[in-house]
C-alpha positions, 0 to 999 in steps of 0.5 A, a space after each residue: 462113552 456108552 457101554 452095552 453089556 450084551 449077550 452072546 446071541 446079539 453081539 453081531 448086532 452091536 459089535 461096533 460099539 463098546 461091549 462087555 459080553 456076558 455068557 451062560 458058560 465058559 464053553 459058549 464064551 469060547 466058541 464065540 470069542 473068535 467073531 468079537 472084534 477085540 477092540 470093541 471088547 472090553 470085559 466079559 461077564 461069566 453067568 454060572 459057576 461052573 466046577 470044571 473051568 479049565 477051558 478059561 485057561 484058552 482065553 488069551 485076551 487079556 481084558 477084565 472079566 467078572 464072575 455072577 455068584 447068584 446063590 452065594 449060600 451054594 457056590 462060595 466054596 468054588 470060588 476057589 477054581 478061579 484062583 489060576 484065571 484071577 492071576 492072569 487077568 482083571 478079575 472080580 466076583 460079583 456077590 448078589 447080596 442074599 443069605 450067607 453072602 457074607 461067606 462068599 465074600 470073605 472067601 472071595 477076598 481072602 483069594 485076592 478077588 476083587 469083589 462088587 456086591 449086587 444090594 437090591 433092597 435088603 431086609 435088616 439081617 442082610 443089612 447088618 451082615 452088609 455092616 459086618 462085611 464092611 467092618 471086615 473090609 475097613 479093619 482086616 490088614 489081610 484084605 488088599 481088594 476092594 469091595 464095591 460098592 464101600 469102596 467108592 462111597 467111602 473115598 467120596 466121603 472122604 473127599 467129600 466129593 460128589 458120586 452115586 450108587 448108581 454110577 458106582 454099580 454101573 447101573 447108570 443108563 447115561 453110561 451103561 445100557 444093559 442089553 436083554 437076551 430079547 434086544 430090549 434095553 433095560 435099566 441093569 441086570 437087577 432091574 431087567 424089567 424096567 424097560 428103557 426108552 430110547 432116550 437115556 441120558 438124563 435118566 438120574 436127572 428126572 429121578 432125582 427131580 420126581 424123587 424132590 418132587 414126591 416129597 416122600 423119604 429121599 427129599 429129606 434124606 441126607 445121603 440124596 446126592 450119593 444114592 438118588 433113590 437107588 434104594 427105593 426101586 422096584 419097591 417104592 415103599 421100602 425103608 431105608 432106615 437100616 441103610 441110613 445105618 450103613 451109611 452113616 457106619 462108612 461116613 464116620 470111618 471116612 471122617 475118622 480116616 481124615 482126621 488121622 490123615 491130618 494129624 499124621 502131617 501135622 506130626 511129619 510136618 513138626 518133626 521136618 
């Protein structure tokens, strides 16, 4: 199943497909919520934080609906007006990963939020803030949300299963076609200037042989199959060293997780 994330100008020409709508405003969502058929609904996306919200509380359809916060340093603080809408529906903050960040996020989780960070390419100090909110996530037992993308990483270490950022992020073209105000389609929000052609499907595919085939950082990387290059656009030549960091800080806690999952049933099991 593909899914379109549209904006409200071009829902009428993609109404029929699986679509999550994003607005500008809660105003402009509510004045076209009427003409979008539910069925083909299944998620909004809210662009701006706005103080005065209390037109949300018109909106009946119960789907799962997603807050951008693109400029965590001054809108952390009013994550706090979403508290009545998150109680009666699917709601998650999506954080872009820029200086103070980290507040939003502990504000965001501490309200119950679910939270999606928007990692680019970070520099060292945003990656180090990006381990702390990891830590903070893993050990505070007052955070009960996850925290995307640590969240799916760490269950896929654990289970020692294969899944990439990509996917995660719902930047996988094969699965989510990320519709510009122009009608173009482009690779996500992101990287809304890597323009798609019409064929989309073996997208990770072709990145990940082209990646094999550079020789370059990536085809020795041991965390390949669970990022496939995600890092390295726009910006081929950013390092990944600190990321490495990251990973290897959620790969552990996952280990160390199943190992005290094994020695809790091998202690049940002798007291049975």
């Amino acid at each position: 199943m593909k899914i379109y994330n549209v904006p409200l100008t071009l829902v009428d020409s993609l109404k029929t497909k699986e679509i999550i709508v994003r607005s500008p405003t809660p105003t402009d969502l509510l004045h076209y919520l009427s003409e979008i058929q539910s069925d083909n609904l299944i998620g909004i996306q809210l662009l701006s934080v706005e103080k005065d919200n209390s037109i949300l509380s018109e909106i009946e359809l119960s789907i799962p609906i997603e807050l951008n916060i693109d400029d965590p340093s001054s809108e952390y603080s009013k994550l706090y007006n979403y508290v009545e809408l998150s109680r009666r529906v699917d709601f998650k903050v999506s954080i872009k990963v820029k200086p103070d960040f980290e507040k939003a996020v502990k504000v965001a989780l501490s309200l119950g939020y679910q939270v999606k960070l928007e990692v680019g390419q970070p520099d060292d100090t945003l990656v180090n803030n990006l381990i702390e909110i990891f830590k903070h996530y893993l050990s505070n037992p007052t955070v009960t949300c996850p925290v995307e993308f640590f969240h799916s990483v760490l269950i896929a270490f654990f289970h020692k299963h294969s899944t990439n950022i990509w996917e995660i992020q719902d930047e996988d073209p094969s699965s989510n076609i990320y519709i510009k105000d122009n009608g173009q389609k482009a690779l996500s929000m992101r990287l809304n200037e890597i323009i798609l052609e019409d064929n989309v499907d073996n997208f990770l595919d072709e990145r990940r042989l082209q990646l094999l085939i550079e020789q370059g950082e990536c085809a020795t990387c041991r965390f390949f199959t669970y990022c496939i290059g995600y890092f390295k656009i726009p910006d081929n030549s950013y390092r990944c060293n600190k990321i490495l960091e990251l990973f290897d800080i959620i790969k552990t806690a996952a280990d160390q997780l199943r190992l005290d999952l094994q020695e809790t049933n091998k202690h049940d099991g002798a007291h049975e």
